[in-house]
C-alpha positions in Angstrom: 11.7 -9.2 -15.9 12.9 -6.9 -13.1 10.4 -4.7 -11.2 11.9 -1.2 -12.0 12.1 1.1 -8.9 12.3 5.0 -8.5 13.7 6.1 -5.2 13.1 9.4 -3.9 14.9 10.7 -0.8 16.1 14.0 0.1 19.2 12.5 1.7 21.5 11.4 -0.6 23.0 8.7 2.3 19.4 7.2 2.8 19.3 7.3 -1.3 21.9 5.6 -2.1 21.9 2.8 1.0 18.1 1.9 -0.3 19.3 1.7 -3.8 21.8 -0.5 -2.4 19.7 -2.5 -1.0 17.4 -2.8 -4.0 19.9 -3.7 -6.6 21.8 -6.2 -4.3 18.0 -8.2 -4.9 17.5 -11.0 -7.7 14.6 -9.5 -9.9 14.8 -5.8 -8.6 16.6 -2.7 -10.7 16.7 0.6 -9.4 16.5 3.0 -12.4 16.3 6.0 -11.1 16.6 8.7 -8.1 15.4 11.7 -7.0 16.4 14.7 -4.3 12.2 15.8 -3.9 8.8 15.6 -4.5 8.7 17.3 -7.4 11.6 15.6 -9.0 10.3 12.5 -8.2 6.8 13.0 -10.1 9.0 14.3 -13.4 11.1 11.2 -13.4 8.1 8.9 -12.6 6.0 9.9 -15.0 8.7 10.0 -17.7 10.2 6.7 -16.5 6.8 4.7 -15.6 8.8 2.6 -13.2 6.6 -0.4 -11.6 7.1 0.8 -8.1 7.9 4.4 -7.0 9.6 4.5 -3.2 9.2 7.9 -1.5 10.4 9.5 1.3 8.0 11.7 3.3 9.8 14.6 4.3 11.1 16.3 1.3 11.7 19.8 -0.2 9.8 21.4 -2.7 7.1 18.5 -2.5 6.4 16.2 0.2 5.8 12.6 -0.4 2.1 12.8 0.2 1.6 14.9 -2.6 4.1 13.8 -5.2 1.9 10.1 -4.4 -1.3 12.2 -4.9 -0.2 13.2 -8.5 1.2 9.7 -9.3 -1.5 7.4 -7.7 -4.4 9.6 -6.5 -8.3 9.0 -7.6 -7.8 11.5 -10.3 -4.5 10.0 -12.1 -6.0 7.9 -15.3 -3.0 5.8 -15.0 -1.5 5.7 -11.2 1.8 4.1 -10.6 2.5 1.7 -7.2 3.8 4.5 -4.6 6.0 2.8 -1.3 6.1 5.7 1.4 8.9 5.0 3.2 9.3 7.7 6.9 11.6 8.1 9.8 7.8 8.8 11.5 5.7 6.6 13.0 2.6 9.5 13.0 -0.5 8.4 12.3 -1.6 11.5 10.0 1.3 10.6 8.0 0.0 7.2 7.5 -3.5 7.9 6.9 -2.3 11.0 4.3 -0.5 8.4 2.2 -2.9 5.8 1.8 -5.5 8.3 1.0 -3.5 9.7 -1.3 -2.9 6.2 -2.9 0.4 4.5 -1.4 0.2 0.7 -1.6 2.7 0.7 1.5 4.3 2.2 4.4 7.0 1.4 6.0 9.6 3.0 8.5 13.2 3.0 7.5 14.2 0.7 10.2 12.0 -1.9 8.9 15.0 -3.6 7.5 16.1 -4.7 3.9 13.7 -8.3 4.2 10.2 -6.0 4.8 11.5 -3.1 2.3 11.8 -6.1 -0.4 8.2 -7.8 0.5 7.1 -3.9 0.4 8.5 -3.7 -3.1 7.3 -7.3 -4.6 3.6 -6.7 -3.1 3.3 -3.1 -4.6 4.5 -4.7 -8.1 1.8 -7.4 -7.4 -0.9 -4.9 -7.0 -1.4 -6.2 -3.0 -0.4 -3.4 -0.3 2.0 -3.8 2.9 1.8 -1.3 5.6 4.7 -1.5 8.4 3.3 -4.0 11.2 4.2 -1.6 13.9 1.5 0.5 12.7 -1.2 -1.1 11.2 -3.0 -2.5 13.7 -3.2 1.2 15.2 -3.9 2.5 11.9 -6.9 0.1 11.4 -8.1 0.7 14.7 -8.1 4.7 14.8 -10.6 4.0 11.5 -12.8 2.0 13.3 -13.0 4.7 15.9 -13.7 7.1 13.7 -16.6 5.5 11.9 -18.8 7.6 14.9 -18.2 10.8 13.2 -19.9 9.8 9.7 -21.5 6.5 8.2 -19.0 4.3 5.9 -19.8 4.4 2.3 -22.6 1.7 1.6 -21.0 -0.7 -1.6 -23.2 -0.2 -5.1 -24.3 -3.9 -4.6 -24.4 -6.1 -1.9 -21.5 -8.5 -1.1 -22.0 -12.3 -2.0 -21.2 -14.4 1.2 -17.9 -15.2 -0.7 -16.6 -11.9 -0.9 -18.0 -11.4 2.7 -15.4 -14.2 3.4 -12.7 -12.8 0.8 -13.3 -9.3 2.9 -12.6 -10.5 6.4 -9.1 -12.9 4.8 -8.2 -9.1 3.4 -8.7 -7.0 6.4 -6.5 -9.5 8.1 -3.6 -9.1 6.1 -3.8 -12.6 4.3 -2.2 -12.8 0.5 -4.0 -14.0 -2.5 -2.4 -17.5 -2.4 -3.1 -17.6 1.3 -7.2 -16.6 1.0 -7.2 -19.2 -1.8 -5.8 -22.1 0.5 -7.8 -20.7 3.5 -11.0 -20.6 1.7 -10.2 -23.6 -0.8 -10.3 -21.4 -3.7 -8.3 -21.0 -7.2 -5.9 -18.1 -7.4 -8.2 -16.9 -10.3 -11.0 -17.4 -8.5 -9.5 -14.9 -5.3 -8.6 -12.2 -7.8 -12.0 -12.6 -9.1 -13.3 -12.1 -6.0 -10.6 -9.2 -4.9 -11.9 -7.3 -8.4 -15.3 -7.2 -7.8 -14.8 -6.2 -4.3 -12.8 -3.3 -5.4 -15.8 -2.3 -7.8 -18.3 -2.8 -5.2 -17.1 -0.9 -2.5 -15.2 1.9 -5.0 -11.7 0.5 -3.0 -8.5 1.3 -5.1 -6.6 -1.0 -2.8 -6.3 -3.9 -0.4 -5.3 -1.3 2.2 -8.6 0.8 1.5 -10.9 -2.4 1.5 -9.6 -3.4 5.0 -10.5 -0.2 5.8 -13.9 -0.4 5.1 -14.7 -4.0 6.5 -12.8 -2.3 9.8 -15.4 0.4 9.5 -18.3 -1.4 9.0 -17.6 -3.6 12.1 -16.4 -6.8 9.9 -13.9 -6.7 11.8 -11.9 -6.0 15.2 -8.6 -4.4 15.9 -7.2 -7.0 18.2 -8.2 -9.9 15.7 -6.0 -8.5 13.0 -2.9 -10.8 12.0 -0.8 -8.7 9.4 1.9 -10.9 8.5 5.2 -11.1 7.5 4.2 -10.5 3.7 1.6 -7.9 4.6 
């Protein structure tokens, strides 16, 4: 079965080269397109493709919001949102994962990235561009200072403590599993209750939090070519 993809850009050129690009992929089927935010939540939530790619800069409704309405902490069931900028600011990247993007990518990350971007969101895992994630990560950890991370509703087994740190460093579930000598079952086990522990919607989110509570250090991250 294909992974069904909305595209949203405000210029039709960029619109049309990504759906392009998508279509010309085994297992990929663009189904639909969109000039603007608000267009793109109408035809996403009528549609209910698998992963919605939107552009940032848009008329009528930016990208941030139209991924706040269709994968935000209110929406009962949120789709997989791909932000996809000309940008590389890091308010734009830290307004789409808050609002619930499971990627970010620049358009120059070339058709290979924009495909792994579109197979991990389908796949529930996140991808942010590599260019920006250590930076992104880091400016977290920085501002930790300013206010106490949220404390998880149970404490972490020393498995998931392990899980955590294979997460924050970009590692895929088949990668954790033959890191830590674990079933695939047994990772998304793991990756669930983390997620419920630590109230984390996404991989992206629960990175976040082991960056914020020192699990971690900016210059040991390795995000790699999958994430």
């Amino acid at each position: 079965m294909s992974i069904r993809v909305l595209v949203a850009d405000d210029q039709e050129l960029v619109r049309t080269g990504l759906t392009m690009i998508l279509n010309a992929q085994a297992g990929i089927e663009v189904v639909g397109q969109a000039v603007n935010g608000r267009e793109a939540v109408d035809l996403a939530r009528s549609l209910r493709p698998d992963v919605c790619l939107l552009d940032i800069r848009m008329p009528s409704m930016d990208g941030i919001e139209a991924t706040r309405l269709l994968a935000g902490p209110d929406v009962d069931q949120p789709l997989a949102v791909i932000v996809i900028t000309t940008f590389d600011l890091d308010e734009y990247v830290h307004g789409a994962l808050k609002a619930g993007a499971r990627g970010f990518l620049l358009k120059d990350a070339g058709p290979e990235l924009l495909v792994q971007a579109i197979h991990a969101a389908a796949d529930g895992d996140a991808l942010i561009a590599p260019s920006v994630t250590v930076r992104l990560l880091a400016a977290f950890a920085d501002n930790r200072a300013g206010r106490p991370p949220a404390q998880p509703i149970a404490a972490l087994t020393s498995r998931e403590e392990e899980v955590l740190v294979t997460v924050a460093r970009g590692r895929t579930n088949s990668e954790i599993g033959d890191e830590l000598h674990i079933s695939l079952s047994t990772v998304k086990t793991h990756l669930a209750s983390l997620m419920g522990k630590l109230g984390a919607r996404n991989r992206v989110e629960m990175a976040m939090w082991a960056y914020e509570t020192n699990r971690m250090e900016p210059d040991r991250l390795r995000w790699n070519s999958r994430s």
